[in-house]
N, C-alpha and C positions, 0 to 999 in steps of 0.2 A: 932332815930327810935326804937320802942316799941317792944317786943317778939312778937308781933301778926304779927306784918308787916315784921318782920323777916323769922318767919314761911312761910305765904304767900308768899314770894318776893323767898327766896329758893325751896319753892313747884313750881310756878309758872318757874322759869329758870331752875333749877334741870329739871325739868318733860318733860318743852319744848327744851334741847338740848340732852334728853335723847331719843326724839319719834326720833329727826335729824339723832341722831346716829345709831339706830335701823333700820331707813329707808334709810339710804346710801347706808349698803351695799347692801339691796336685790333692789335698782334699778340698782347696778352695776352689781349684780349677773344677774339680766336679761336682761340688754342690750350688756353684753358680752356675754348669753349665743343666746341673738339674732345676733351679730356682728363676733361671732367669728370665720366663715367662711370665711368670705372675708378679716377679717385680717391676718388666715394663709395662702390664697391665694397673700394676696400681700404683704408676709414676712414683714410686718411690724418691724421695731426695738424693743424691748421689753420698752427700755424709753420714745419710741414715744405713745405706749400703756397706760403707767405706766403714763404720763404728760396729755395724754386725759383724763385721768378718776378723775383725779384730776381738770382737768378744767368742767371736767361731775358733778362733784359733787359741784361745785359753781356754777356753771351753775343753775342747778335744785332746790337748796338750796335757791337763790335767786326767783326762779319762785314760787316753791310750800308753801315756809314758811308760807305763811299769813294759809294756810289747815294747817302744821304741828300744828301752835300755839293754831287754834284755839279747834283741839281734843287735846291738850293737854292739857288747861285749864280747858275746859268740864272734862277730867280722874281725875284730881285732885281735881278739885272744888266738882265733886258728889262724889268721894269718901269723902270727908269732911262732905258733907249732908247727907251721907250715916252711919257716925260714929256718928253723932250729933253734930260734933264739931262747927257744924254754928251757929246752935241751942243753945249752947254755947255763943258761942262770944257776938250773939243776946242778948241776955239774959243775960249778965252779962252788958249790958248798953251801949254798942258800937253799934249805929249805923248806916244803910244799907251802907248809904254815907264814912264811917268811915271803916268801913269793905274792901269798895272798895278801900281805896289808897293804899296797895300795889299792888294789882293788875294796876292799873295805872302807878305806879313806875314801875311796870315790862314790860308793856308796853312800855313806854319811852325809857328805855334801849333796849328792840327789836329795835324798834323806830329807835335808832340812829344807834345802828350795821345793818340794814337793808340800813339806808341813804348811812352809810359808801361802805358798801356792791354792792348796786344799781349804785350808782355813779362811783367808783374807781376798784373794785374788780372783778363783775360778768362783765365788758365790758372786760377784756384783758383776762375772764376766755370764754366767750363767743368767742372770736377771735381762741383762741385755739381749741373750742370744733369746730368750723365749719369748719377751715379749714382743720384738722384731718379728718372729716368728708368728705371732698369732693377733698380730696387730694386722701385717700384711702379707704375710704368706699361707697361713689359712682365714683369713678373714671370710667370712660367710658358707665357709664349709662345715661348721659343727656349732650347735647351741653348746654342748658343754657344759649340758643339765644333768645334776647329780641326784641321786633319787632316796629318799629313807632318811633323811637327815634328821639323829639325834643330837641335841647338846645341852647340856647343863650349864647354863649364861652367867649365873649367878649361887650364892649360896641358896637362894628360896626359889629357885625358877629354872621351870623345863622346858624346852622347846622340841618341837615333831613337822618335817612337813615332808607328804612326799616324794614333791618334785623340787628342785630350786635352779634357776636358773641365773647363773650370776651375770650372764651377761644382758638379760633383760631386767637384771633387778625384781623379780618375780618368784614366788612360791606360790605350789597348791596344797589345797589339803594341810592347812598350817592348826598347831594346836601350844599353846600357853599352859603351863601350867603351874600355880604361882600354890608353896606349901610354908606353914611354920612347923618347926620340925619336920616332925611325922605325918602331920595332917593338912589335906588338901582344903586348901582358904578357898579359892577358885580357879576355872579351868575358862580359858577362850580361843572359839573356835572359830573357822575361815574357812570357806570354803576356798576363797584365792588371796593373796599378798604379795602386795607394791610397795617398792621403797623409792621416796621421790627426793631424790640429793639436793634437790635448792632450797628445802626446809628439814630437811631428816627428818619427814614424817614418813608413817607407813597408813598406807592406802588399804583395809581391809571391807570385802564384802561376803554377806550374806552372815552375819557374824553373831555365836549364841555365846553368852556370856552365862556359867553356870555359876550360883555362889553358895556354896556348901552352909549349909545351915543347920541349927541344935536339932529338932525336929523333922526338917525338912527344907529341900534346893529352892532356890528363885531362881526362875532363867529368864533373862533380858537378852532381847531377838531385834538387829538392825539389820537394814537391807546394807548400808556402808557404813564407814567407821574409820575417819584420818585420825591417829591416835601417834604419841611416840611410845616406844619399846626401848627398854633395856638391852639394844646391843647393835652396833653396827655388823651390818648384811653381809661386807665381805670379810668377816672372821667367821661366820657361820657356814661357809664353804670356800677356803683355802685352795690356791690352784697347785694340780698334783705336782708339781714343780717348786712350790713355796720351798722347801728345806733346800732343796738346792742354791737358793738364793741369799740364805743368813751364813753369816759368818757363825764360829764355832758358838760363841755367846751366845749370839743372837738364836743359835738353834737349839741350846738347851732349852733358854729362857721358851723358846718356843712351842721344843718337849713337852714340858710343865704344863702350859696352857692348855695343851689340846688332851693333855692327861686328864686335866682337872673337869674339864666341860664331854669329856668322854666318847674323843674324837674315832671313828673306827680304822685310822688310816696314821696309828702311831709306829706300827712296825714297818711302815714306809720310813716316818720320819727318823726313826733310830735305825734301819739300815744304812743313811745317805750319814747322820752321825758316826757311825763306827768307822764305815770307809774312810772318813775325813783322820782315821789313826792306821788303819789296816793297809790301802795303798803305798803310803811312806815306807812302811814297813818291809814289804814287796822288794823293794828295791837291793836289800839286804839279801833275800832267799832268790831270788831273779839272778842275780850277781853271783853266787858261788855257784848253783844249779849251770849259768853260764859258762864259768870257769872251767867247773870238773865234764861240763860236755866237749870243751872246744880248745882244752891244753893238748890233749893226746893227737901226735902226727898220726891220721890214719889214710887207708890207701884212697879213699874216694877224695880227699883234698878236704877244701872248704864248702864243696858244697852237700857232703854228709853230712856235716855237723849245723850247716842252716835248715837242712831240711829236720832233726831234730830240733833243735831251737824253736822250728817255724810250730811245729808238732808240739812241743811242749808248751808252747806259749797259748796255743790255744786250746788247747785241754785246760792251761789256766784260767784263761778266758770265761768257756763254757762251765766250771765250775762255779767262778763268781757270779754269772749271770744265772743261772739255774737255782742256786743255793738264794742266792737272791729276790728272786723271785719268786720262788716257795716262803719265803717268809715275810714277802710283803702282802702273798693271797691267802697265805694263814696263820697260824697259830705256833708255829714253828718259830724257836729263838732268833733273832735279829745279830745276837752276839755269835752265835753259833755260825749262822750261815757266815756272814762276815768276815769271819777269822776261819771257817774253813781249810779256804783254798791255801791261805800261808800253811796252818799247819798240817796238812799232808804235803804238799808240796817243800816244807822245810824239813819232814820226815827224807821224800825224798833227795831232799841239799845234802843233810850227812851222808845218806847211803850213798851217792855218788860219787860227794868229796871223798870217803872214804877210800874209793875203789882207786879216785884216782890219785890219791895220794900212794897209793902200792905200785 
């Protein structure tokens, strides 16, 4: 590797873990200086404090990096068109394409600490930052009752209820329904269900047991009914956070499951999937999109081309979050939205590179 690609490749990593560092603390500075009421209200441990903020800061690192990277390239690249030194490079025989592979080398290596990252790291920093979160920072402010609950538990068995409440361990309006093939064996019904963890039994009352017969049903009618069931309570409603928590394995295998049992909150979990490949990615089309805004010396200085940058970045932003959220509330591809914002945005990487390579 050449002095040039050295320059660049340091400028480029130098600059981009120097904005990371800069920007840590003051989002810690203001989310504790938002949080810190209700942490001294519910005397929090100072290391239970001390391990949130450290999984706060993986947490956010991983969400926000593709912005950190991309004003940090724009700061350094126009300071460089700002001193002449591209003008330079230019000009002494190297280039546009030549110019750009350290910049690509530095990508790559985001590239793969972000894979690293995405995959292994921000799911167990993720685990920590929600449950901290909802252990003692919203504690008592939301049941956090999900309503309609279908799943298919088993090859032979259906389950319905319409409230569930996971944190009282509780369902209403609960309904069983047990089939061989095609044909219903028996159905049981609750009007409420409790699940009691120091026996993994479940607590049902008011309860009709129908049982399908050649001729004609029997229904057997208890006022209560501690029985055990085929499935533990908290897979039957997943907190909307769970994908964020498995690493890449752990989140297919988890895929599968919630396919299989007929979860209606899969295009959440294969949005938070794709991202864990699409982010990485970013860093490649963020990078040149950078470059071909903030090589040309123009008359407003450095601060035309941050306020582009600042403009582009979050147009990128609002597309991933938009497109995203359209297809965790409907029906709309998860792969689509996901890869999006790269590809119009990588549309617009050539047309720029191009311009600025002229």
């Amino acid at each position: 590797m050449k002095i040039l690609d050295w320059y660049i490749l340091k400028r480029y990593l130098g600059t981009f873990f120097l904005m990371l560092l800069l920007f840590i603390p003051i989002g810690i500075t203001v989310n504790l200086a938002e949080k810190i009421g209700k942490i001294l209200d519910n005397e929090v441990p100072f290391i239970e404090v001390a391990l949130y903020y450290v999984d706060f800061t993986i947490y956010f690192a991983n969400l926000l990096f593709p912005l950190f990277l991309f004003l940090s390239v724009i700061w350094f690249t126009s300071k460089l068109a700002n001193n002449t030194e591209i003008i330079a490079f230019l000009s002494s025989g190297v280039s546009f394409w030549r110019f750009l592979r350290p910049y690509l080398i530095g990508a790559t290596i985001v590239c793969i600490l972000a894979l690293i990252l995405g995959m292994f790291l921000a799911p167990k920093a993720s685990k920590g930052f929600n449950e901290f979160k909802y252990e003692y920072l919203k504690k008592g402010s939301e049941t956090r009752e999900t309503r309609d609950v279908y799943r298919q538990i088993n090859d032979n068995e259906f389950i319905y209820a319409s409230h569930f409440q996971p944190l009282g361990k509780s369902a209403r309006n609960f309904t069983l329904e047990h089939f061989e093939g095609n044909k219903l064996e028996y159905k049981i019904s609750a009007s409420s269900l409790r699940f009691n963890p120091e026996d993994t039994t479940y607590s049902l009352t008011n309860v009709n047991k129908r049982i399908v017969g050649v001729d004609e049903d029997s229904i057997i009618h208890q006022n209560k009914l501690d029985t055990i069931l085929p499935f533990e309570f908290d897979e039957l409603t997943p907190e909307t956070y769970i994908a964020e928590t498995l690493n890449y394995n752990e989140l297919n295998e988890f895929i599968e499951q919630e396919r299989r049992r007929g979860s209606g909150n899969i295009n959440r979990y294969l949005v938070v999937a794709y991202k864990r490949w699409s982010i990485p990615v970013s860093a490649f089309i963020l990078t040149i999109i950078a470059v071909a805004v903030s090589s040309m010396k123009r008359r407003g200085g450095m601060g035309v081309n941050l306020a582009v940058g600042i403009t582009l970045a979050f147009i990128f932003i609002f597309f991933d979050k938009v497109f995203g959220t359209m297809a965790e509330q409907s029906t709309f591809s998860p792969l689509i939205a996901v890869w999006f914002p790269n590809i119009s945005f990588g549309i617009l990487a050539i047309f720029l590179l191009y311009r600025a390579k002229r």
